[in-house]
C-alpha positions as CSV (number, residue, x, y, z in Angstrom):
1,X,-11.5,12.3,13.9
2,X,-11.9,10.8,10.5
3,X,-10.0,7.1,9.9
4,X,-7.9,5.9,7.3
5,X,-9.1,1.9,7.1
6,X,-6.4,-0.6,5.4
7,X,-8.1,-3.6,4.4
8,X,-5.7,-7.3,4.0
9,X,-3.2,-5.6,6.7
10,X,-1.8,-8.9,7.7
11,X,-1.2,-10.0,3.6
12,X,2.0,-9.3,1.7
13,X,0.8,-5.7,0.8
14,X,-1.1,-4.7,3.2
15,X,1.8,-5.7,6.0
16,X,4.1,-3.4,4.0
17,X,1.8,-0.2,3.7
18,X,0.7,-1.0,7.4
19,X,4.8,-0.6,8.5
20,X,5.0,2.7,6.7
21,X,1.6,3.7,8.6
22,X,2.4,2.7,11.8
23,X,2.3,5.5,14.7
24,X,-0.4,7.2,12.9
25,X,-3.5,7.9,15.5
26,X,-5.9,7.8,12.3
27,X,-5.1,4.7,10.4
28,X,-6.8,1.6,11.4
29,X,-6.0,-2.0,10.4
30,X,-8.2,-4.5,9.2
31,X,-8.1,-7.9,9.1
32,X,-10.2,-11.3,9.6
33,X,-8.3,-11.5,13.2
34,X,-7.6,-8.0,14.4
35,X,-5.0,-7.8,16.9
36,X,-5.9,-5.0,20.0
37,X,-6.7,-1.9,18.0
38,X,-7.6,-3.4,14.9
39,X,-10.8,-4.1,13.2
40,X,-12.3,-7.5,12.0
41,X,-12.9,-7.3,8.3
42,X,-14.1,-10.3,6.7
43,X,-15.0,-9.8,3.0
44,X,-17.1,-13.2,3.6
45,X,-19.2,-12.2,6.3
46,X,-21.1,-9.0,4.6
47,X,-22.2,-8.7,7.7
48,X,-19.3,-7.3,9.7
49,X,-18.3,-4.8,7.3
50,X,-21.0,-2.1,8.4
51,X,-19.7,-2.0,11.8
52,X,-15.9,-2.3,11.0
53,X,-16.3,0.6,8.0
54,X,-17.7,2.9,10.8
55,X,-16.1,6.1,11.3
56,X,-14.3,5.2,8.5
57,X,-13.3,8.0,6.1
58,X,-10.6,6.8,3.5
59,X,-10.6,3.3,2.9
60,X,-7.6,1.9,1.1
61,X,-8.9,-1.6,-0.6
62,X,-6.5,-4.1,-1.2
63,X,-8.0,-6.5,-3.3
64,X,-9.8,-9.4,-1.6
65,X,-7.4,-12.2,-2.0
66,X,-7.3,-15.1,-4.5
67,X,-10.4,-16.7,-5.7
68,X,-12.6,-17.3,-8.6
69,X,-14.0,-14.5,-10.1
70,X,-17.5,-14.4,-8.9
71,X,-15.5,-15.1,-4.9
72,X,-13.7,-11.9,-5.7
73,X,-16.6,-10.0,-7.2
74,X,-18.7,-10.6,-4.0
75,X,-16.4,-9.6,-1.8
76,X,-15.6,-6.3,-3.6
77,X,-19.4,-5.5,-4.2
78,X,-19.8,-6.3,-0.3
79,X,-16.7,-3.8,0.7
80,X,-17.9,-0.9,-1.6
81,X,-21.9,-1.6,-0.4
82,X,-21.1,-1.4,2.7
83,X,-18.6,1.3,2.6
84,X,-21.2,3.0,1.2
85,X,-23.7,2.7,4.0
86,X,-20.9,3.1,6.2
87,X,-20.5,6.9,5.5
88,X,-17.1,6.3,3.5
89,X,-16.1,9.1,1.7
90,X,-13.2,8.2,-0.4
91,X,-11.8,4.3,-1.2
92,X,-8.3,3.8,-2.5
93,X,-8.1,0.4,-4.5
94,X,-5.1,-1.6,-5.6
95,X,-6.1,-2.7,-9.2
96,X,-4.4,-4.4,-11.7
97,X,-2.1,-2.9,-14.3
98,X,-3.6,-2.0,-17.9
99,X,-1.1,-4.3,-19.7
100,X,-2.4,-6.8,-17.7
101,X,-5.7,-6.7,-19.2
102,X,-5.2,-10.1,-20.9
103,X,-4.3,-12.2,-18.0
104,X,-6.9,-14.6,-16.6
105,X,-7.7,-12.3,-13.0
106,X,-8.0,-8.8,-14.6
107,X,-11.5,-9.5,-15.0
108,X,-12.6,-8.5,-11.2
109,X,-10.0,-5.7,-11.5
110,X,-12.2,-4.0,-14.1
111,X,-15.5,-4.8,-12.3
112,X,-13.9,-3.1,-9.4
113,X,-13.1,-0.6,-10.9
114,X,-16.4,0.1,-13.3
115,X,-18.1,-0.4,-9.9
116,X,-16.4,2.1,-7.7
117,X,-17.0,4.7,-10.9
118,X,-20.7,3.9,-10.9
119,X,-21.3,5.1,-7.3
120,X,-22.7,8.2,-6.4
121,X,-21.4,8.2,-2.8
122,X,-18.0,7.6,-2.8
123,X,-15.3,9.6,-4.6
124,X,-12.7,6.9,-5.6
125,X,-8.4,6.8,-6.8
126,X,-7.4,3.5,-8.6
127,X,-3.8,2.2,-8.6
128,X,-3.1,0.2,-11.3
129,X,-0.2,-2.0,-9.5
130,X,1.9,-3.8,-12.2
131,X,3.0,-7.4,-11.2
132,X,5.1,-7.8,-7.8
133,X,8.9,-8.4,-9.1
134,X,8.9,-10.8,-6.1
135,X,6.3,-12.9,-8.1
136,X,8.8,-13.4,-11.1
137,X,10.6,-15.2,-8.5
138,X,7.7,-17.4,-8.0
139,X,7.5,-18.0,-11.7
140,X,10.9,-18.0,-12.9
141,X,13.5,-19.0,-10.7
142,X,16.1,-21.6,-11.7
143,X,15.0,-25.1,-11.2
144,X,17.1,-27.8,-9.5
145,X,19.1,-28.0,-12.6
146,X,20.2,-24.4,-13.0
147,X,17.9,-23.2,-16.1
148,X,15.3,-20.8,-16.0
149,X,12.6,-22.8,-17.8
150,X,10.0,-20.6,-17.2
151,X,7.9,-20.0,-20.7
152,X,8.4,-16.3,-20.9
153,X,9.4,-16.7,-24.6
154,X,10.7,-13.2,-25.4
155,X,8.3,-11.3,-24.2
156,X,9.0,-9.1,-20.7
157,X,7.1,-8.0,-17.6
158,X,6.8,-4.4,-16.7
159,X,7.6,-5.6,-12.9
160,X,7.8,-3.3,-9.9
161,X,9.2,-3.9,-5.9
162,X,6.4,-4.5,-3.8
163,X,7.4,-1.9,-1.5
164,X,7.6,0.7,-3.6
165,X,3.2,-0.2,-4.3
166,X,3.0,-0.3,-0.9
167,X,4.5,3.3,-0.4
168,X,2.3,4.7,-2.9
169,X,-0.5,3.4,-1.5
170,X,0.3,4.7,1.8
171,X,1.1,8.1,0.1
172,X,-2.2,8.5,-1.7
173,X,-4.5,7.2,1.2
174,X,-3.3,9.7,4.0
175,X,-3.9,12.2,1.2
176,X,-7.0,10.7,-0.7
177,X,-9.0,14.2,-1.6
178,X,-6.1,15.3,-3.7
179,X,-6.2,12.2,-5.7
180,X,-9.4,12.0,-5.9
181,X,-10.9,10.4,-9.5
182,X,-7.8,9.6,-10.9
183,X,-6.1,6.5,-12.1
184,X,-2.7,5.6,-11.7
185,X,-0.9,3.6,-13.5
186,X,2.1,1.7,-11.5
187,X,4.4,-0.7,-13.6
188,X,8.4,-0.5,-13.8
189,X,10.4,1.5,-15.4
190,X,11.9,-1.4,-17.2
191,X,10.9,-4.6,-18.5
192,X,12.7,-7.4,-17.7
193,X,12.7,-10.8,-19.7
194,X,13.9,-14.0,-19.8
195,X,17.5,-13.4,-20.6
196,X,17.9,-10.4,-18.1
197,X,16.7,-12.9,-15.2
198,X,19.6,-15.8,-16.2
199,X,22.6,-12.6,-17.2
200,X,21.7,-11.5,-13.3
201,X,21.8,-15.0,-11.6
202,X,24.4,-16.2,-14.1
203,X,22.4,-19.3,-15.2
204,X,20.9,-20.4,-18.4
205,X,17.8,-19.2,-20.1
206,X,15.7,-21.7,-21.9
207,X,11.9,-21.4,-22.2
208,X,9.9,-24.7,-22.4
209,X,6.8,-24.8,-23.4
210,X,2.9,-23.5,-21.9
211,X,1.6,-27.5,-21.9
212,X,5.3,-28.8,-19.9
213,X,4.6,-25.6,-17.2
214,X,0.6,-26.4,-16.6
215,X,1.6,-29.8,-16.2
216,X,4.4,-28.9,-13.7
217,X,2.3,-26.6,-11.5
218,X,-0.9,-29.3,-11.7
219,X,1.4,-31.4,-10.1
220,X,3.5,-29.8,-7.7
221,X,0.3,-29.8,-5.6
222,X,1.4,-25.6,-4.5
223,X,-1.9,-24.3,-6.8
224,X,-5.0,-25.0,-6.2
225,X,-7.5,-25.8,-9.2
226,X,-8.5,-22.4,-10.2
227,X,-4.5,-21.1,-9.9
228,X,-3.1,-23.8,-12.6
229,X,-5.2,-21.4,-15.4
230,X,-3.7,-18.2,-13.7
231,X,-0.3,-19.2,-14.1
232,X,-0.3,-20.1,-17.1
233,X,-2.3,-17.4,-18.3
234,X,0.1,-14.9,-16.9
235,X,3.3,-16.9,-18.6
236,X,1.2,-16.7,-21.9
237,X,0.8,-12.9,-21.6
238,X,3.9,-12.0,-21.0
239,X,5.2,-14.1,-23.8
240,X,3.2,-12.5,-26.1
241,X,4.4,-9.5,-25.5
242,X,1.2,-7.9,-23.2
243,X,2.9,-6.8,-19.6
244,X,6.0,-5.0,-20.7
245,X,4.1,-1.8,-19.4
246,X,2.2,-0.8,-22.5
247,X,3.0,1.1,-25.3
248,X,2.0,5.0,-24.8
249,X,1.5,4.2,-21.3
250,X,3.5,5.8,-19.0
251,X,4.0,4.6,-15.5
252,X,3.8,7.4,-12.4
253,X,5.5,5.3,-10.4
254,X,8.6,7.2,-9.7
255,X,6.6,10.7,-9.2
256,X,4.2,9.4,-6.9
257,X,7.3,7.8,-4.6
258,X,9.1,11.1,-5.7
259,X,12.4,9.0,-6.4
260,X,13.9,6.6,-8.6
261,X,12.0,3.3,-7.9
262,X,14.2,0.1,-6.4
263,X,15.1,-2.0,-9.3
264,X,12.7,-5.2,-10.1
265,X,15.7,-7.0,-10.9
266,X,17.5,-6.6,-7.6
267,X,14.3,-7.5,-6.1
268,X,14.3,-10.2,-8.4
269,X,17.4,-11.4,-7.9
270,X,17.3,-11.1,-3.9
271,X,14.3,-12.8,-3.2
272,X,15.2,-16.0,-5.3
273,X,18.0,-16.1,-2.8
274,X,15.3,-16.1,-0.5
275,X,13.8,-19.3,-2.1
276,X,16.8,-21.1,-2.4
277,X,17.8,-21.2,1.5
């Protein structure tokens, strides 16, 4: 029987679309330490990916983790070379939004992506997963003195429940043929800014500036070197106006989950609770 592979299962994705995979005799799960069942996948060690593709027939490829851009491009080239050699018929990547195409990591999206089109052995389905409304959490919660700070400006983020990525990813890999070739793009249905995130929490909204939030994350000693760009690069974007979900561009979000997607502001609003205890 043809598997269904899910690379990063034991990451923040890829333990959500494991959860709504679980029970299924044909899905595998990969990780660097595979518990009984599972399959070591190491994006590092080429080496191991030949075995642990075998018998493989859907790969859903979650992108390789944080890293510099050449680290990421390595270990994609590695996962699609040797999915290729494998005998893998079809991968299912989780790419980057197109509105995101001016933040610092899109970069390795888009090689990913030109990549998986180049081959000639693989059929391939993108999914262009906007930015995790759980993240705007990360970015722009209230600080000890009750603003939001964060240097969003007026701009807004096209965000989306990470859940709701993880079903469609889920959806689309036990049924990868019928998706074949296409590319999906996955942002919310509405942008939130600045102002929404302090009306929900009740708090007050006053941007500072790109240099006072570089300085902040440098020191809080919770990004490592090559993340302190990242950030700020993704505050800059959504300032200017870039991630709100692009105009012309409409998300499929809701007819690929085939309901109303959870609202990014809820999720917003629930997982800063999360922070705070």
């Amino acid at each position: 029987m043809s598997k269904i592979l899910v690379t990063g299962a034991s990451g923040g994705l890829g333990q959500l679309v494991s959860q709504r995979l679980a029970g299924r005799e044909d899905v595998v799960l990969g990780t660097r330490n595979p518990a009984p069942g599972g399959r070591r996948i190491d994006f590092d060690d080429p080496a191991s990916l030949l075995e642990g593709f075998s018998g493989i027939g859907t790969l859903l490829l979650i992108s390789a983790g944080e890293g510099e851009d050449d680290v990421v491009i390595a270990r994609h080239e590695a996962a699609i070379s040797a999915a290729e050699d494998a005998g893998v018929r079809h991968i299912v990547y989780t790419s980057l939004s197109s509105d995101g195409d001016h933040l610092p990591y899109a970069l390795a999206h888009r090689w990913t992506e030109r990549r998986l089109r180049g081959s000639s052995r693989l059929e391939w389905t993108v999914l262009r997963n906007g930015l995790y409304a759980e993240f705007l959490a990360y970015i722009a919660a209230p600080g000890p003195d009750g603003r939001i700070t964060a240097p969003l400006g007026d701009g807004r983020l096209a965000a989306v429940a990470r859940e709701d990525l993880a079903e469609v990813a889920a959806r689309v890999a036990v049924s990868a043929a019928s998706h074949a070739g296409r590319t999906y793009e996955l942002t919310g249905e509405r942008a939130l800014g600045g102002v929404d995130l302090a009306a929900a929490l009740s708090v007050p909204y006053e941007p500072g500036s790109l240099a006072a939030a570089r300085a902040a994350i440098a020191a809080s000693g919770n990004a490592t070197a090559f993340q302190v760009p990242m950030l700020v690069g993704t505050y800059s974007a959504v300032a200017g106006a870039f991630m709100d979900g692009g105009e012309g561009k409409e998300s499929e979000l809701a007819r690929l989950l085939g309901r109303a997607p959870r609202s990014a502001l809820d999720v917003y609003v629930e997982a800063v609770g999360h922070l705070s205890r």
